[in-house]
N, C-alpha and C positions, 0 to 999 in steps of 0.2 A: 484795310479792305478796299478795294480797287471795287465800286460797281457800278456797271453800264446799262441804261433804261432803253431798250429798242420799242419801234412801232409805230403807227401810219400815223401821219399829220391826228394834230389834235388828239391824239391820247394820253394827252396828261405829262410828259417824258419832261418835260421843263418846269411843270407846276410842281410835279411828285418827286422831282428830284430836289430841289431848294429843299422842300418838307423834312426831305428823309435828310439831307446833307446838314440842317438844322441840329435834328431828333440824334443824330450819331457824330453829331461838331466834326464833320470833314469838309474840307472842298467840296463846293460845286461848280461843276465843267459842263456849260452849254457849247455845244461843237459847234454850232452855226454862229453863237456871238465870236467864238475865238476865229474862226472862218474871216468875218463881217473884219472884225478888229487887225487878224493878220495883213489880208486882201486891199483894207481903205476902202472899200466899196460894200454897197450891201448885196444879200442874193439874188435879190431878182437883177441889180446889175449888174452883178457876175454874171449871171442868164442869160440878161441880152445883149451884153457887148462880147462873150467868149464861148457860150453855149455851155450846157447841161454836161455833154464829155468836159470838158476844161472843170469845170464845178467840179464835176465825181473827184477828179484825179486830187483836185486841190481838198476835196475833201476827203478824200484817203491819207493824206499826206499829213494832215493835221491828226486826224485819227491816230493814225500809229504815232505820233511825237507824242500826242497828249496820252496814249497809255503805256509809252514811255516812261513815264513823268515817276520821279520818288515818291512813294508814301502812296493812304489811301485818298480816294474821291469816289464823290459820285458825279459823273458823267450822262448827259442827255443828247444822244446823238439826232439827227435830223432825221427824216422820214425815209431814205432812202439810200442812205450809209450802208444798213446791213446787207442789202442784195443787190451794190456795186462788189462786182471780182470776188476776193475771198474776203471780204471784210468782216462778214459773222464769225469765223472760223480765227481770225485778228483778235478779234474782242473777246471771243470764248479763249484762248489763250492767255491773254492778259489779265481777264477781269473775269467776274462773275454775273454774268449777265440775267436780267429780267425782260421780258414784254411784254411791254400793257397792252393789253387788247383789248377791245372794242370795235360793238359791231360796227359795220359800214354804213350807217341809217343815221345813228351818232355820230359818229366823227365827221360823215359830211355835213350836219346841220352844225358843227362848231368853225369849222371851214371853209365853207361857201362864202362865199366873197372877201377873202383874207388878203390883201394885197401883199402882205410880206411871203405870202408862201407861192412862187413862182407855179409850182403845179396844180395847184390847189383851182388855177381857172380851167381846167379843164371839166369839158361838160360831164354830166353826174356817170353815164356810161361809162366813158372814158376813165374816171377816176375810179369807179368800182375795177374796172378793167385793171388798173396799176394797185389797187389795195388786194385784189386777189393774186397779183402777179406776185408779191410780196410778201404775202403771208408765210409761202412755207420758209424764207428766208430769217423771219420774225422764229418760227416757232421751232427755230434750232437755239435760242436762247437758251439756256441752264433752266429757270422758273418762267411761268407764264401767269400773270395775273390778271382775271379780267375786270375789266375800270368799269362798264357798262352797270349806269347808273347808282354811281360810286359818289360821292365826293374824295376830291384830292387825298384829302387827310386821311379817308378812312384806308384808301389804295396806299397811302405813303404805312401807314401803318401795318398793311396786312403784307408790304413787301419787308418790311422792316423783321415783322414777324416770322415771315418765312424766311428770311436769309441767319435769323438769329436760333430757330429753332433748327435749322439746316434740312429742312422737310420738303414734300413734295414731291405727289406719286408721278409716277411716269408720264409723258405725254402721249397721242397717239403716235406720235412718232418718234419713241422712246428716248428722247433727249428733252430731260428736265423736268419740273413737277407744276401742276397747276392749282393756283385756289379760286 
């Protein structure tokens, strides 16, 4: 099983993936540490010495090598992987994708002052502005789970659940099931 955890800073996509990659002994694939590791550099230095386009493309390029890759994982891409170019439409090809979702009221108070997450300084506006930009990109995922006040485990479990059960009614925009 190849599967990939989408959605906005701080919902959970790196804590719930370890969880789940544990619970079903596959790989786990953080896209931004293989980024960081590939690069030599971290992201917000990527950020500021090559800019945000140079980022995307570098992280599209990891993207598809790492769902390339033999055999299954689970994979936790970064916040805004799916709604550069076609990259949901990538990962829905490859893998079987989830997104954790949470509302924007949460995920900004996990967020706020996060120096490793270069967008994340942006004022609270501004960052609802790029969390709604985003969303419909998130919720062309295959399953949408929402994290919103969850603990990790219980969200690593109820994805675990739904990918095993193979369930999950429609969404409003009839691509994938939601619990």
């Amino acid at each position: 099983m190849k599967l990939v955890l989408v959605g906005f800073m701080g919902s959970g996509k790196s804590t719930v993936g370890r969880l789940i990659s544990k619970r079903v002994s596959l790989p786990f694939v953080d896209l931004d540490s293989v980024i960081v590791e590939r690069a030599g550099r971290t992201i917000p230095e990527i950020f500021r010495e090559e800019g945000e386009e140079f980022f995307r493309e570098l992280e599209r390029e990891t993207l598809i090598s790492e769902l390339r890759r033999e055999g299954g994982f689970v994979l936790s891409t970064g916040g805004g992987a799916p709604a550069y170019r076609n990259n949901m439409e990538i990962i829905n090809s490859f893998a079987t994708s989830v997104f954790l979702y949470g509302d924007f009221d949460t995920l900004y108070s996990r967020i706020s002052g996060d120096g490793n997450r270069p967008l994340a300084s942006l004022d609270r506006k501004k960052l609802r502005e790029l969390y709604e930009k985003r969303l419909p990109f998130y919720r062309r995922a295959h399953f949408t789970v929402d994290t919103t006040g969850k603990m990790p485990e219980k969200v690593a479990e109820e994805v675990i659940s739904l990918l095993s059960a193979g369930r999950g009614k429609p969404s409003q925009e009839g691509q994938g099931g939601q619990t």
